[in-house]
N, C-alpha and C positions, 0 to 999 in steps of 0.2 A: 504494500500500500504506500503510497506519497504521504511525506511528511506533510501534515496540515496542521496549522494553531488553529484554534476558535474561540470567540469571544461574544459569549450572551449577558443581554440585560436581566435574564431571568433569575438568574442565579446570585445575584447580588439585590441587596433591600432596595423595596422601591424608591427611597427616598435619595441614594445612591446612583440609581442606573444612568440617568439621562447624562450625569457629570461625565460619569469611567465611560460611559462613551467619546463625550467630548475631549475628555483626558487623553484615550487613545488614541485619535487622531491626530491631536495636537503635537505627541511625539514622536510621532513617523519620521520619516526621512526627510518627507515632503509638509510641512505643518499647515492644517486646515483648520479654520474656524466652525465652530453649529453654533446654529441659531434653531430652538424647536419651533414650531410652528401650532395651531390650535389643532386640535384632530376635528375631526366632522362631528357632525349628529351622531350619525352613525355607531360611533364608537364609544357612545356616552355610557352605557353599562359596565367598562369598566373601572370610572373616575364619575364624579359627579358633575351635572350639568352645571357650565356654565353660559346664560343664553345662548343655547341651545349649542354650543360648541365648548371643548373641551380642553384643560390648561395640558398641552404638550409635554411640558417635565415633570406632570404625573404620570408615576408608574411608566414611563418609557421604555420603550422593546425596541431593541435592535440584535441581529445574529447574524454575524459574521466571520466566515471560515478565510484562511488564507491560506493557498497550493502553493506552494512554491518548483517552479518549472524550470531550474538553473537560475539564469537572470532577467527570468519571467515571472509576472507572480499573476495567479489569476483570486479574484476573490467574488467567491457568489455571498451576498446578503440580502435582507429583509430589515426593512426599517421605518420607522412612525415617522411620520413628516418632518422634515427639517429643511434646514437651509445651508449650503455649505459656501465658505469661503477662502477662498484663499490671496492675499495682500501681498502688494509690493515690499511690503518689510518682510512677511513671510518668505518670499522667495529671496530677499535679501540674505534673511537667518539659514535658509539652507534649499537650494536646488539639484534634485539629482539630476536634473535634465532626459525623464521621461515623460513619452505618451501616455495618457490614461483612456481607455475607451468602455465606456458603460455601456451591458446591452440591457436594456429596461426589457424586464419579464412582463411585468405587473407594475400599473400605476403610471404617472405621468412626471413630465418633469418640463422643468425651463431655464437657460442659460445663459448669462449677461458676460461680455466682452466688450469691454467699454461699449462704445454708441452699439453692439454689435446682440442680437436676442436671435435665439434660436428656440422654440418648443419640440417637446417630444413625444414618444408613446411606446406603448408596449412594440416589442420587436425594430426598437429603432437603438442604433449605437451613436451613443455624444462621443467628441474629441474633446481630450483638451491636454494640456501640457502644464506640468511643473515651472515652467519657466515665465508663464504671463497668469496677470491676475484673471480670477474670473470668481461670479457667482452664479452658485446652481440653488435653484429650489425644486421642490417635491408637491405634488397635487394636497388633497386635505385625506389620502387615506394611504396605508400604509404600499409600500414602494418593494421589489424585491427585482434584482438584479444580479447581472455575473459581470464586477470589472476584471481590468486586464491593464496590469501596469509593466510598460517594456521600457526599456532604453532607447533613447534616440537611435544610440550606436545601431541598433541590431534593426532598425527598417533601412530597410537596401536601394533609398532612392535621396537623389538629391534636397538637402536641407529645406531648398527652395521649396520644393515640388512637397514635401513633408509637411511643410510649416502650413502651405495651403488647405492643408484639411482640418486644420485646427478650428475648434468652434460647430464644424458639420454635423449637420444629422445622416448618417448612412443609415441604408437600408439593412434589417438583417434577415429579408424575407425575400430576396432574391440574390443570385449572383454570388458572389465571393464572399459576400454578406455574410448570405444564408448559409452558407458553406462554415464559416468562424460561427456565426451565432449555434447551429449543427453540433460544431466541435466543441464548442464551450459548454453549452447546456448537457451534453453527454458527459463529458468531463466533471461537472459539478454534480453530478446525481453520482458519480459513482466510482470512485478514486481508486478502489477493491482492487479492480483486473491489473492495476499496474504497481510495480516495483521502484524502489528508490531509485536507482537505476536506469530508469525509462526517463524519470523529469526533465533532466537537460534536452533528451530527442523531444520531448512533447515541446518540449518550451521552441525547439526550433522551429515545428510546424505551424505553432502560436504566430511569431516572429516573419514567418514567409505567408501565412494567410494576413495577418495586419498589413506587409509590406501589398503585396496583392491587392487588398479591399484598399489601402491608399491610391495605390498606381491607378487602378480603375475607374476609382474617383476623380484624377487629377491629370485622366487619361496620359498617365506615361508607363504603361505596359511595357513598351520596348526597352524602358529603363532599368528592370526586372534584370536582376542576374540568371544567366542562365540553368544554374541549381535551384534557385529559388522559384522559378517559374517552370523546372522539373516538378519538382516537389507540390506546387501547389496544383498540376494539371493531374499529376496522381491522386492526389484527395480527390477532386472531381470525378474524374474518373471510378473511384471506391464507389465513391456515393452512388453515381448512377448505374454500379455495379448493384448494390444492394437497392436499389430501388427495382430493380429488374429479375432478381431472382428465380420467380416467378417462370419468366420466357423463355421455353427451350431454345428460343433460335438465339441467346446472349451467348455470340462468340466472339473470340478476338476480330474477326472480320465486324461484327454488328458495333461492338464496341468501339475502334477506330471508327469505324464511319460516324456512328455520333456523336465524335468529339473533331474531327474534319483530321485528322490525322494519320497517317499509313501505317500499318498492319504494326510493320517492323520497328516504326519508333515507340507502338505505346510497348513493344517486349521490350523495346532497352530502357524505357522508363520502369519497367515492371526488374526488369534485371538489376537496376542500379541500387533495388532492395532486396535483394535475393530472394526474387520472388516469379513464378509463371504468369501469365493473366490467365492460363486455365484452370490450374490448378489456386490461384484464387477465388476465382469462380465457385470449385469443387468443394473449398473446404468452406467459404461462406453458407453453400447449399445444405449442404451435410452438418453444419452446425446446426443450424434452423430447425432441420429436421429433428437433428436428436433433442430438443427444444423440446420442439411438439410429442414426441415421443415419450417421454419422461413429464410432459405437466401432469397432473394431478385431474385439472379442471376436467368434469366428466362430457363437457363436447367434444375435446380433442382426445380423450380416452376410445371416444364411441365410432369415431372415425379412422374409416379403412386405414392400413399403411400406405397402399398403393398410393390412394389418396391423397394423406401426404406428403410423401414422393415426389407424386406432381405438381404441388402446390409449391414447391421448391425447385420446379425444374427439370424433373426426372419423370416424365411423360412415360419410361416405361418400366414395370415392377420392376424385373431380371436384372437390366442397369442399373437401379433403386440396390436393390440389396446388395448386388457383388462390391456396386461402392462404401456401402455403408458399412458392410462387415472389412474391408480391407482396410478402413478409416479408423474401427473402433475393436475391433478382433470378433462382434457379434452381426449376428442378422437383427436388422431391425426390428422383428418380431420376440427376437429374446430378448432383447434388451429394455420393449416394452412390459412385459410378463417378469422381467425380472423386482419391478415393483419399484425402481430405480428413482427419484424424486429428481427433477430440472435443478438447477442452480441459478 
């Protein structure tokens, strides 16, 4: 599992929480001011009303986990309205000179740069940077988001071209976007499947989809190094791999063509991770299935093998099982019988 800190208001008296929040912000690397804000109506049963809105630094709730990805840090939270700030003296007292990009799950927000406002919404990612002042506020109900703090150093495109997307609202629902927003939100539900050891590679991928979803933005694509623009055509790639599952006809030939690319470059993109695109294909399909094989839930108990075999690609039994015991050392019918529980 990845190293991760976390810090809840729950766990601290309520009279305390809303400060040790502010507290811990203030000593980052990068020092932010909060300001609470009134909570809604809405939220009146847990504080008593005040016309008909609520004093913010009661009982305050905020959770916040921090990954650390090498010299990436990703941090998903949930938090009661606030205001954040950060001051020309701040960035005086200390700049690491990193991007920060939020992607709002839940809730709404708004952004002031000097004369400059931007608003946001669920599946939208803010820019902004350590090095200029800005203030952000938060709607009147609670807020939960996954940010992403990187270093200047490690986006792969000129300062200029970087500095431009500061202040932006990017999309995280299409495009490169939705590809980071994908990886993040995956990443933040479940830290489990990966090792100490993994973080630095993750945190690179972090690093080549931020640099990506900038260039995109600020349309300088061609400025992309050509590793990093490997790397993030393979994520796409993945994705529309698993999106398709499903299609017996997903082969290397279908695959290059709907990414506009020749047979031969997406195996040396697939090579350059010691990896086939067949045989990723096969072990994506084949995971799935032993999935479905091993739930519990009594729809997917009740249904045929065969069945889903094909629901995964494998239109035919015979195919279906000689893969699947070759993959797991059983036939897919022992394996269900054997009473075996999904993970």
């Amino acid at each position: 599992m990845l190293h991760e800190s976390v810090f809840r208001t729950v766990d601290l008296p309520v009279g305390d929480r809303f400060e040790a929040w502010a507290e811990l912000l203030r000593r980052t690397h990068a020092p932010m001011g909060l300001e609470p804000m009134p909570l809604s109506a809405a939220r009146a049963d847990r504080t008593d009303r005040t016309a008909g809105r609520v004093p913010a630094a009661a009982d305050y709730h905020a959770h916040q986990r921090l990954i650390g990805l090498g010299e990436v840090t990703v941090w998903p939270a949930t938090f009661d309205p606030i205001v954040f700030r950060r001051t020309p003296k701040m960035i005086r007292q200390s700049d690491p000179e990193t991007f920060h990009l939020s992607l709002l799950l839940r809730g709404e927000g708004a952004a002031t740069w000097g004369r400059q406002q931007v608003a946001y919404g669920a599946r939208d990612f803010h820019i902004n940077c350590t090095s200029m002042a800005y203030e952000i506020l938060t709607g009147t109900e609670p807020v939960t988001t996954v940010g992403v703090e990187i270093p200047r150093s490690l986006v792969a495109l000129p300062a200029r071209k970087a500095d431009g997307v500061i202040g932006s609202r990017l999309s995280g629902r299409e495009g490169v976007g939705a590809l980071l927003a994908q990886f993040l939100v995956q990443l933040a539900a479940d830290t489990g499947p990966y090792r100490p050891a993994d973080a630095p590679r993750l945190g690179t991928v972090v690093a080549d989809l931020v640099t990506a979803l900038f260039a995109q933005t600020m349309d300088a694509e061609p400025r992309l190094t050509p590793e990093a623009r490997g790397r993030t055509l393979v994520l796409k790639v993945k994705a529309f791999i698993l999106r398709n599952l499903a299609d017996p006809e997903l082969t290397p030939v279908s695959i290059a063509a709907a990414h506009h690319i020749s047979r031969s470059y997406l195996h040396r993109l697939f090579q350059a991770e010691g990896l086939t695109v067949a045989a990723y294909v096969r072990e994506q399909r084949l995971r799935n299935a032993y999935r479905d094989l091993t739930d519990p839930d009594p729809v997917l108990r009740a249904t045929p093998i065969h069945a889903i075999g094909a629901r995964w690609g494998f239109p035919r039994a015979a195919e279906f099982s000689r893969a699947f015991r070759t993959a797991y050392g059983v036939p897919p019918g022992e394996l269900r019988n054997s009473g075996r529980v999904a993970k």
